[in-house]
N, C-alpha and C positions, 0 to 999 in steps of 0.2 A: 504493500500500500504506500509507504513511505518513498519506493526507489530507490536505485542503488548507489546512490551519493553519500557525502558524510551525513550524521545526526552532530544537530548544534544541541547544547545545553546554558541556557539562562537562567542564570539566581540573580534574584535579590539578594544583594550584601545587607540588607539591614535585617535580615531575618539570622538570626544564628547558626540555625541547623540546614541553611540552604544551600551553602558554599561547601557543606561535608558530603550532604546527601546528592549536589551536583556529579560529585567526583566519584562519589559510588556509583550512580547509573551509567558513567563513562568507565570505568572499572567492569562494570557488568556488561556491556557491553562489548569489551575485550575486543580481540584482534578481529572479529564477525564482522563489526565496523568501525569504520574511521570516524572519528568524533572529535569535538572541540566543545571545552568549557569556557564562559566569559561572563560577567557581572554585566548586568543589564548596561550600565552607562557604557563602557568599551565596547559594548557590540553597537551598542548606538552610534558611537564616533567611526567605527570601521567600517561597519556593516558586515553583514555573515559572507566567507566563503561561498566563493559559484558553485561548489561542489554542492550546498548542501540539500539535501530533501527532507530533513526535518526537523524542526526544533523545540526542543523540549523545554519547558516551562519549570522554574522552579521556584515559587511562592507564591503570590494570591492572584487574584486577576488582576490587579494592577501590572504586575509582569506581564501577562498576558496584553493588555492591553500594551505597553512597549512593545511587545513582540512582533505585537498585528501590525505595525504601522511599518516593521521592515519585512515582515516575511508577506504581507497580501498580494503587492506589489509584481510580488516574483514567483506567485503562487506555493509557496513552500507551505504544508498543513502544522500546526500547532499541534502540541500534545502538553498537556496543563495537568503539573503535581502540585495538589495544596498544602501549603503552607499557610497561608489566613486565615480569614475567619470564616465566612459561607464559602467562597467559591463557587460562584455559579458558573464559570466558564472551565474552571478545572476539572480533568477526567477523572485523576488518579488521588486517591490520598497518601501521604507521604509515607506511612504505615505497609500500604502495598503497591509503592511504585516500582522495589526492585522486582519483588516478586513476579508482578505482571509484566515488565517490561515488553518479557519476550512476546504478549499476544498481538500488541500492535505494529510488531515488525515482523512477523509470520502470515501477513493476506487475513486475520481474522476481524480486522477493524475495520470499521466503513468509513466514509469522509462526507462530513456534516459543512456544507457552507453556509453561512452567516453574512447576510447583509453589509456593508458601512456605507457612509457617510460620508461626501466631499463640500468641503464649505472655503470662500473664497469670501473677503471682501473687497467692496465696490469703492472703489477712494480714488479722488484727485491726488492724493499723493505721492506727488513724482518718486516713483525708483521704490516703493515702500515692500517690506517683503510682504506685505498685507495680501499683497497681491497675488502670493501665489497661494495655490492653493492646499486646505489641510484634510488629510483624512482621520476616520474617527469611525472607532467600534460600536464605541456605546452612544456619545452625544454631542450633540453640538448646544452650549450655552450660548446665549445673549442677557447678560444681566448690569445692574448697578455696579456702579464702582466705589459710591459715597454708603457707610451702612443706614446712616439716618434718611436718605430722600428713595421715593420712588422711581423709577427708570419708564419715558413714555416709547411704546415701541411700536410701532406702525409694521403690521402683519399683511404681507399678500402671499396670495397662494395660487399659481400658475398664471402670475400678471391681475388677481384679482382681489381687488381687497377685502379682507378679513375682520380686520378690526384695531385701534390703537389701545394695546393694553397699557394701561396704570399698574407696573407689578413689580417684583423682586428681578423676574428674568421668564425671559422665555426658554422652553426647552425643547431643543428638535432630536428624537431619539431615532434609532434602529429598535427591532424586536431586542433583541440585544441588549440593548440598552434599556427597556422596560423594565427590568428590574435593577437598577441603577439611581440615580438624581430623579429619575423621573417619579419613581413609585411614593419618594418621601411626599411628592409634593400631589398624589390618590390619583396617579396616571395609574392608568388599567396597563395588565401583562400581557404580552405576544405572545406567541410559541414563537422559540429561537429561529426557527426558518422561514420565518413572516417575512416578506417583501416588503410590508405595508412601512410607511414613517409617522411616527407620533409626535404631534404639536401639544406642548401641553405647557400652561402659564402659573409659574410658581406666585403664588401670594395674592393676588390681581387686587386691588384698588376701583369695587362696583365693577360694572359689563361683564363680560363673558369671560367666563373662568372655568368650563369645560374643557380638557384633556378632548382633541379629536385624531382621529385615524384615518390616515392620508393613503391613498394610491400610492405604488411606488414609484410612481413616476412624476410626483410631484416635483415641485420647486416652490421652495419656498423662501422669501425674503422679507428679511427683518430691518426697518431702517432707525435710526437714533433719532426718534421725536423732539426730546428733550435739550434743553440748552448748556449742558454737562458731559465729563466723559459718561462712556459705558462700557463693559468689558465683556471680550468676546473669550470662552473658556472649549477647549477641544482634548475631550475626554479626560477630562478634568486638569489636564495636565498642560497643555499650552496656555498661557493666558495673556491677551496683546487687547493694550488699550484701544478703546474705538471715539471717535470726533462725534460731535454731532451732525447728523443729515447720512453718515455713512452708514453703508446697509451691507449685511450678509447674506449673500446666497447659497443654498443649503438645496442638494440635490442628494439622490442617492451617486455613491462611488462605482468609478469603474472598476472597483475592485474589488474581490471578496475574502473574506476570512477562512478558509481550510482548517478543520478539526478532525482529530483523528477520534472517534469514537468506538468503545464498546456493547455500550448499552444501545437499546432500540429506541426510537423519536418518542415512543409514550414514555419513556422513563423519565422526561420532561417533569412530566404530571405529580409523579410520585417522590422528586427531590423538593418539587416547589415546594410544599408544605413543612417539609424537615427545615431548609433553606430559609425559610422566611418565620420560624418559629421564636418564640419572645426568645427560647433557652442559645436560638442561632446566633441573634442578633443582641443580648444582651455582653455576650465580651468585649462590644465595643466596635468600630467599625469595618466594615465587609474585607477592605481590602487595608494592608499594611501600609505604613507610608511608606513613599515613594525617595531612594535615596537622590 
């Protein structure tokens, strides 16, 4: 399933047991194949090896989600060992990652793709990297950049307008991302292979404050009503000021995320519940920070 190229292995350095247990599934994997271990930020600076067809995951989805933005591109599949806290995008628990190793490099796993998300903003700003474009797994924000004022955000949706929310932030998801930013703020959940994209407006201030489900072939643009900055956040992890009158455009990517799975598409059904349990979410938050 994986191909017969190297396997990459990514930890989080800020997890303790990620950088051990790295080196043990590159150990376990022994001479069968060629492998490379690297902390999420150095594989970010290099990028992975041409050789590689797969990269393994090692701490919560936030790893995961660094992973996605270099391996979509180049269609290399993901394979996620948790180390977090839920884990919704991870396969493996770190408990039986050596052990199973070998089923997703033996033809017994399937490959699950996963939507994302391409956002670009719209600026007179000569030369601005604004301008090129970001991808994104779970979401794209549009929100305030002051804590005390509201942010006005002038919404259209395939050239057609929607409406100017009074709110904390707008939030444009993938299925993916539905249980993510989105869900704090009573966005409803996808199934992970959902096409659709969710608009959903954190806090609103009066109007329209329904979470809606988009076509996947929407476009959607968000422009800065207000006379203040506002900040534009991509998968929670890029964050770049915006001007006023400057707008984000938010389409689905031409690129998609590759998972290597075991379990069958209902198994969906039967994690969400464990996943989302006070006992899940009570250690604090879903994913580790990010070094």
């Amino acid at each position: 399933m994986s191909g017969p190229g190297s396997i990459g292995i990514v930890y989080n350095p800020g997890i303790p047991r990620a950088k051990l247990l790295a080196h043990q599934l590159a150990e376990k994997l022994g001479s069968e194949r060629p492998s490379w271990v690297l902390p999420t930020a150095e594989v970010e600076e290099q990028g992975p090896p041409l050789s590689t067809s797969l990269i393994i995951t090692v701490g919560g989805d936030g790893t995961i989600l660094r992973a996605a933005q270099l391996a979509a591109p180049r269609g290399i599949p993901l394979l996620g060992v948790n180390l977090g806290r839920v884990g919704f995008m991870t396969e493996l628990g770190a408990d039986e990652a050596l052990s199973r190793i070998g089923e997703y490099l033996s033809g017994q796993a399937r490959l699950e793709e996963r939507t994302m998300l391409q956002a670009r903003v719209v600026s007179e700003r000569a030369g601005d990297a604004a301008a090129l474009p970001f991808q994104a797994l779970n979401d794209v924000v549009v929100g305030r950049a002051s804590v005390s004022r509201l942010v006005h955000l002038e919404v259209r949706i395939d050239g057609a307008l929607l409406t100017t929310y009074r709110a904390d932030a707008v939030i444009v998801a993938t299925a993916t991302g539905s249980t993510g930013y989105s869900i704090s703020a009573g966005g409803p959940i996808l199934h992970p292979q959902s096409r659709d994209l969710l608009l959903n407006p954190l806090a609103t201030h009066l109007g329209l404050g329904t979470a809606l489900v988009l076509p996947p072939n929407s476009v959607v643009e968000v422009t800065i009503r207000s006379d203040y900055q506002a900040v534009l956040s991509v998968d929670g992890r890029t964050d770049l000021a915006l001007e006023p009158g400057e707008t984000v455009e938010v389409k689905r990517s031409p690129y998609i995320a590759r998972f290597l799975r075991s379990q069958p598409p209902n198994h969906f059904y039967a994690a969400l519940t464990e996943r989302l349990s006070p006992d899940a979410r009570s250690t604090g938050p879903r994913t580790p920070p990010l070094p």
